[in-house]
N, C-alpha and C positions, 0 to 999 in steps of 0.2 A: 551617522545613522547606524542603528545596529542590525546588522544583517541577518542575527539570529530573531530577530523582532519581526521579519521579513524576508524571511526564506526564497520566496518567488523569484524577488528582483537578484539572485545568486546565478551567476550565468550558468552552470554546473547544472543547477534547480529545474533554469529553463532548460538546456539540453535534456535532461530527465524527464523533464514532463513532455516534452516531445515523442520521444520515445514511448511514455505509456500510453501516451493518447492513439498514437500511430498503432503500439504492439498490440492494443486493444480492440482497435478498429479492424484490423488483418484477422487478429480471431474469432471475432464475433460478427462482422461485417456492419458494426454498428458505432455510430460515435462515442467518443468519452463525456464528451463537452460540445456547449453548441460554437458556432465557429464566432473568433476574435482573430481580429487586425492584425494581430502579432505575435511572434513567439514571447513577448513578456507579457503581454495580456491573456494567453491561453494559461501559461505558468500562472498567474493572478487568479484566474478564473479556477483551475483545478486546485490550488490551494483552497480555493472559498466554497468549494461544490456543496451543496447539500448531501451528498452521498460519505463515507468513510474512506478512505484509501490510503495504503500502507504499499512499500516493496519493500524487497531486502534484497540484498548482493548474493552473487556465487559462493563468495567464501564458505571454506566446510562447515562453517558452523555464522547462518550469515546473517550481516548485521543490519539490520535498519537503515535503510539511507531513504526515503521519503515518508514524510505522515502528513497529511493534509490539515487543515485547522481543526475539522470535526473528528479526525484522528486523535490529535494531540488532547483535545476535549475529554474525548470517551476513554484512554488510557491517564487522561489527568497529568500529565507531564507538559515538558519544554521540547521545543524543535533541537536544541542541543541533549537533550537527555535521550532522548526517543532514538534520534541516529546515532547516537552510542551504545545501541540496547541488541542485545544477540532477539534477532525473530523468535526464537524460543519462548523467551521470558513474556513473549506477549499471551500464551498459555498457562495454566497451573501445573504443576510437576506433571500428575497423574493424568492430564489432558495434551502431554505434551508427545507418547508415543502415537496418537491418532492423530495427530496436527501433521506429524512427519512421514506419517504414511498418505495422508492425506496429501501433500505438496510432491510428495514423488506421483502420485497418482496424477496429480497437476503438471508434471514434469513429461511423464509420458504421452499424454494428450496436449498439451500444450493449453487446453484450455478446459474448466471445468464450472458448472455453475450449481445453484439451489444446498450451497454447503451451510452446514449449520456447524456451532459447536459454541463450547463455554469457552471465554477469554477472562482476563486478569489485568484491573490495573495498574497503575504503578503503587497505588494508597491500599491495593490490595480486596477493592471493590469486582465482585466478578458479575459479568454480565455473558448473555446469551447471543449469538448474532448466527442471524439465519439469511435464508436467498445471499449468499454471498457468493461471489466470482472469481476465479483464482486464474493468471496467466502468465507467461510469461511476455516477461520483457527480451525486444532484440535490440542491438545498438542498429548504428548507422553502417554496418557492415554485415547486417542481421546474424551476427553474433549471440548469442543466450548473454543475458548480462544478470537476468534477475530475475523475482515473480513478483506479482503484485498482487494485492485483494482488492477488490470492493464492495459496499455493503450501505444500503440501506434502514437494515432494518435489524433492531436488537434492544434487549431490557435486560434490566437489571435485576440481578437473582439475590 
């Protein structure tokens, strides 16, 4: 089986989606997901959400390490391309000094919502996403490990 076919069942995956469902729930007081049996069925379930959701790591310049299926969708790429891709690149040049003021503004509050702004796909298709949510992630030592977005709602420009 190919694991990049199926990201969920990646024990890594599900420790991560733990994490966002949990970091998410502590800053908004509200869940991510409705409740499943098990840490590979929540991991299943938030891969398939109807919603968009993306993180990226610490690193100074940081990179992608989740996109959900309607993530990988709306940027039109693979689960291996996507978590190879600096968070930047999910913006267009000129949209990318408000993205990063924006995610430190995220960084200070810890959690921020009703964001909007133009993103970029990978074929170079840009679209609009609005009401979007921005948090951080904490490990299991509530360590800062990352931020996440999520987003319902967005069209094509």
């Amino acid at each position: 089986m190919n694991l990049a076919s199926f990201p969920w069942l990646e024990a890594e995956i599900i420790r991560h989606s733990l994490r966002l469902i949990k970091s998410y729930q502590h800053w908004t007081g509200k869940p991510l997901t409705g409740d499943a049996p098990s840490p590979a069925e929540i991991a299943h379930d938030l891969f398939h959400a109807s919603f968009v959701l993306l993180s990226h790591g610490t690193e100074t310049d940081p990179v992608l390490n989740y996109g959900n299926q309607p993530a990988l969708d709306l940027w039109e790429t693979t689960w291996p391309e996507l978590t190879a891709m600096p968070s930047r690149l999910t913006a267009e040049p000129h949209e990318r000094q408000s993205r990063t003021q924006l995610l430190h503004q995220a960084a200070q509050q810890h959690y921020i919502q009703n964001y909007q702004g133009i993103r970029i796909s990978t074929t170079g298709r840009r679209f609009r996403i609005s009401n979007a949510e921005i948090w951080d992630i904490w490990d299991e030592q509530e360590q800062k490990c990352g931020q996440a977005a999520k987003f319902s709602h967005w069209e094509w420009l």
